[in-house]
Backbone bond lengths (Angstrom), bond angles and torsions (degrees), N, CA, C in turn:
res aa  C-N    CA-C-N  psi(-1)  N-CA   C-N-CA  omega(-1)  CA-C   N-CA-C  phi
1 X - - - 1.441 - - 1.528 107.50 -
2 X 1.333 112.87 149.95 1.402 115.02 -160.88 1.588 98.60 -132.45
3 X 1.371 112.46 108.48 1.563 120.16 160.34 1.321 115.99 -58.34
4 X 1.424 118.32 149.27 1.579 131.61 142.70 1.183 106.78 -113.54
5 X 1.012 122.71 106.88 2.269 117.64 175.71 1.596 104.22 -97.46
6 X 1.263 118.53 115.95 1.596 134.79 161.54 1.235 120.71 -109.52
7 X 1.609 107.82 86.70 1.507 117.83 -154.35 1.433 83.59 -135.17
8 X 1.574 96.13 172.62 1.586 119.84 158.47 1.963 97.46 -138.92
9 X 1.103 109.35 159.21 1.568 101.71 162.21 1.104 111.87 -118.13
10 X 1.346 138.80 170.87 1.132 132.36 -158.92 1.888 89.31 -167.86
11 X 1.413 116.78 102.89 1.590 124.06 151.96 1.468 86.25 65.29
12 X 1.165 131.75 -159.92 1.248 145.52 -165.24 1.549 136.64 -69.93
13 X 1.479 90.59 2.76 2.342 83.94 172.00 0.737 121.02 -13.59
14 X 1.213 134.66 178.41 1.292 142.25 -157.19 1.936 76.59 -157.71
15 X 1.248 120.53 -78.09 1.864 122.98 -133.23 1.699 71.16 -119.76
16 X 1.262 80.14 149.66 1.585 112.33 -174.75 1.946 103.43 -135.55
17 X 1.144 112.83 92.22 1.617 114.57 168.87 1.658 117.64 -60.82
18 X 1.153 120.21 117.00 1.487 127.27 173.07 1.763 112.07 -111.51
19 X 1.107 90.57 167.57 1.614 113.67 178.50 1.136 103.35 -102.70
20 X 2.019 116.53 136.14 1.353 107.30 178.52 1.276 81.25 -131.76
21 X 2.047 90.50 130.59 1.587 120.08 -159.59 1.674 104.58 -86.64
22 X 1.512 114.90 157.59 1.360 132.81 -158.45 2.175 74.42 -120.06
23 X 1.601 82.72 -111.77 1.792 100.58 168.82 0.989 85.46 -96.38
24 X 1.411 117.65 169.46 1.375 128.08 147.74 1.089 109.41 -90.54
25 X 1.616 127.45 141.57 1.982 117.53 21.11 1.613 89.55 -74.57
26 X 1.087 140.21 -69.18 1.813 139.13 -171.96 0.731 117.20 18.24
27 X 1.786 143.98 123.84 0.998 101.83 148.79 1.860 86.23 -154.48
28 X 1.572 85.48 153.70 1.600 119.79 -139.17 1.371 109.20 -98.37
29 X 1.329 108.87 9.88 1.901 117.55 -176.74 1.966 91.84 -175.54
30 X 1.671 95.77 179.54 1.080 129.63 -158.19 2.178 91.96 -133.94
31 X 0.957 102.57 124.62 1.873 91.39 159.59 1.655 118.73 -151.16
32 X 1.511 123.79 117.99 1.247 118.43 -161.77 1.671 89.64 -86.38
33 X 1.825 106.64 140.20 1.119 104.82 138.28 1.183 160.80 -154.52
34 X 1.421 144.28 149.74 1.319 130.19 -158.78 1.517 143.39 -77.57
35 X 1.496 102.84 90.93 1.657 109.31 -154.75 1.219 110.98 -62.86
36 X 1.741 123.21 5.51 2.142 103.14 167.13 1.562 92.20 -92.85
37 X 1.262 122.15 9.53 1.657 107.40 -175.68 1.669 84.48 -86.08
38 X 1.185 137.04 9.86 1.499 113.80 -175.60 1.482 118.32 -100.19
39 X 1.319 90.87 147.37 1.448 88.56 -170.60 1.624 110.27 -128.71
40 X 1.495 133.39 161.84 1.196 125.23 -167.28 1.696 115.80 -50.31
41 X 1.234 115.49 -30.13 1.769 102.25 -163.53 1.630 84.43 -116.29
42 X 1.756 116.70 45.10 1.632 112.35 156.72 1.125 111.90 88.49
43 X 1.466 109.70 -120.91 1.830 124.92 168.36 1.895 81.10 93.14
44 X 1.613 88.16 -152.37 1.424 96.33 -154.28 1.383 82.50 -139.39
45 X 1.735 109.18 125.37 1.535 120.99 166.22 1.197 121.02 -128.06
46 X 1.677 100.62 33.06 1.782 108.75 156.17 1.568 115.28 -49.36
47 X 1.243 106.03 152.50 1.517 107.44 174.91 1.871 100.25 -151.85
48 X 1.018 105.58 2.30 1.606 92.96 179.34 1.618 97.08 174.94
49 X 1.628 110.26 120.43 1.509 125.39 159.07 0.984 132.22 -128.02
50 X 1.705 110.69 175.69 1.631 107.31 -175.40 1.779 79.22 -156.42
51 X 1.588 92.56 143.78 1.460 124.42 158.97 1.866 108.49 -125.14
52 X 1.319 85.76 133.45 1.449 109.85 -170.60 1.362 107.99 -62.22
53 X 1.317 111.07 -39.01 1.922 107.46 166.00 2.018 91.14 111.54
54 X 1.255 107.57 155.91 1.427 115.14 -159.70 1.033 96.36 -59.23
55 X 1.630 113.32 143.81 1.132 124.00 160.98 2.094 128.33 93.66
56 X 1.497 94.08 -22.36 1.188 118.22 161.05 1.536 134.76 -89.26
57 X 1.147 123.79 175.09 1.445 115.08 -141.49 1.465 117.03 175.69
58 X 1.703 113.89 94.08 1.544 110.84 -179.57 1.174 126.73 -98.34
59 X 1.574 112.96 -179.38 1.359 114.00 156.27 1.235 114.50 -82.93
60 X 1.756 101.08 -163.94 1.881 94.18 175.49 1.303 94.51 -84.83
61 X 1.954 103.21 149.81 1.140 105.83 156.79 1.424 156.92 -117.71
62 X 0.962 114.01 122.77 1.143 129.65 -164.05 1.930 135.82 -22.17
63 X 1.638 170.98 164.56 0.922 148.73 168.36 1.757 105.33 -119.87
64 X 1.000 116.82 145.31 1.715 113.20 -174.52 1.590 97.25 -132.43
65 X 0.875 120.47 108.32 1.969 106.22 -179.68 1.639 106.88 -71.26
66 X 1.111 114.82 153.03 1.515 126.16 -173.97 1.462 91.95 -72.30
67 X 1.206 133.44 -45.04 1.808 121.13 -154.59 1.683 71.06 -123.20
68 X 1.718 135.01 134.46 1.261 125.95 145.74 1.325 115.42 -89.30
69 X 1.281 103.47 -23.98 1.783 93.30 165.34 1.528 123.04 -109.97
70 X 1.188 112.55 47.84 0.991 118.12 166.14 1.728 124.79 -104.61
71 X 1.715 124.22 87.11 1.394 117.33 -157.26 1.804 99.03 -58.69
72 X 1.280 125.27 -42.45 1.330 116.58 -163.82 1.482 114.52 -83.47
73 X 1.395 121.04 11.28 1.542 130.38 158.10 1.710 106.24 -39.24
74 X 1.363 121.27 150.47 1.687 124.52 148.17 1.693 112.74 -76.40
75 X 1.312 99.67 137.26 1.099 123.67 -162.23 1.970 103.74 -59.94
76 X 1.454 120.02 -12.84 1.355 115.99 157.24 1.905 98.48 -115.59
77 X 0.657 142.52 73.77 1.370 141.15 167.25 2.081 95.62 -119.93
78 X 1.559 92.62 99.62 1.291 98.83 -168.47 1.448 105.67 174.72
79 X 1.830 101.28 -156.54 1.664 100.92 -175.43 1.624 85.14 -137.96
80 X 1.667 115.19 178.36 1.350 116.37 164.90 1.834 73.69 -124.35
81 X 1.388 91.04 171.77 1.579 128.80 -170.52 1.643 126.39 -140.57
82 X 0.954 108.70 107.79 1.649 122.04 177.14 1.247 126.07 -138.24
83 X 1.347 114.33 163.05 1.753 115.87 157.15 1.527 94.47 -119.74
84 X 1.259 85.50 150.58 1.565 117.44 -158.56 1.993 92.29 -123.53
85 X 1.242 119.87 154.64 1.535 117.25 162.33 1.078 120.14 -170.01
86 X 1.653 134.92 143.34 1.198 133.41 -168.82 1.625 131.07 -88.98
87 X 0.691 91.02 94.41 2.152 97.60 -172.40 1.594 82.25 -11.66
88 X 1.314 114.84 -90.55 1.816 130.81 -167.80 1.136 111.73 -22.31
89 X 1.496 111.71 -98.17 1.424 118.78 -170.44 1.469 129.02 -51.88
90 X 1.462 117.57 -17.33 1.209 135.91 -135.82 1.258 152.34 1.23
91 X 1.609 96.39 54.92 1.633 120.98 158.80 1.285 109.47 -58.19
92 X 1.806 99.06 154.68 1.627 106.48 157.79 1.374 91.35 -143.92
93 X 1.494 112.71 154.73 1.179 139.74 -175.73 1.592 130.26 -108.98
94 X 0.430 141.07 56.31 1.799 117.86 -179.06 1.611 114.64 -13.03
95 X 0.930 151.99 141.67 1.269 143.29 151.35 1.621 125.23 -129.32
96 X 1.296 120.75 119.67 1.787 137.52 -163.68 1.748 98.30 -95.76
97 X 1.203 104.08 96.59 1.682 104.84 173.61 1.533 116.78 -103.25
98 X 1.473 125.80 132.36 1.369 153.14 174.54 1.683 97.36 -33.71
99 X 1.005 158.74 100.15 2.033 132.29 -162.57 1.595 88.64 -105.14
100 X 1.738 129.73 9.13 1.197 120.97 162.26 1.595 126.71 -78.31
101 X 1.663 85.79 -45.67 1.571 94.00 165.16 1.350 147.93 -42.27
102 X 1.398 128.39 120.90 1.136 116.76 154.39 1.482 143.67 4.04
103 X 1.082 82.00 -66.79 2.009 107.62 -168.71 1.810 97.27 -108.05
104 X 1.324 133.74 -4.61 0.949 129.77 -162.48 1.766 131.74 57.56
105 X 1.106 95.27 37.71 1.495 98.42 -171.80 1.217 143.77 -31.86
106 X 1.227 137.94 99.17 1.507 126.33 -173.65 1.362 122.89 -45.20
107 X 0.848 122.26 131.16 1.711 113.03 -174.86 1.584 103.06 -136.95
């Protein structure tokens, strides 16, 4: 699986949301991940993905916190946000994902 990350960091994040690339621009999943899981020789500090399912295809997506003014919120206590669309059929979607979840759940 092949990341594209279009981030900035800013002071202390914790989770960094990436795009998991089809071709580029495409891209064919969502994967949060957790930058204190890193360690000098890399490894893998996924902690939660989503693939859009054949044939579909998002933008980047976005993070919205559930409380914005809430300072004592967790720093993913929220949703990510995209449109998603199908080469084929040619639907597009909006799609509201869980960014606590595991699997990223649509909700």
């Amino acid at each position: 699986m092949s990341f594209f990350v279009s981030l900035v960091l800013f002071g202390e994040d914790r989770y960094v949301y990436a795009g998991v690339a089809a071709q580029l621009p495409r891209m064919r999943g969502v994967t949060k991940l957790d930058v204190s899981r890193l360690t000098a020789d890399g490894g893998d500090c996924t902690v939660a993905s989503r693939l859009y399912g054949p044939g579909w295809y998002g933008g980047e997506a976005c993070f919205v916190p559930r409380e914005a003014d809430n300072p004592a919120a967790e720093e993913d206590d929220g949703f990510l946000v995209t449109y998603v669309h199908n080469e084929e059929s040619e639907e597009s979607w909006f799609v509201v994902m869980n960014a606590k979840s595991p699997t990223l759940d649509i909700v």
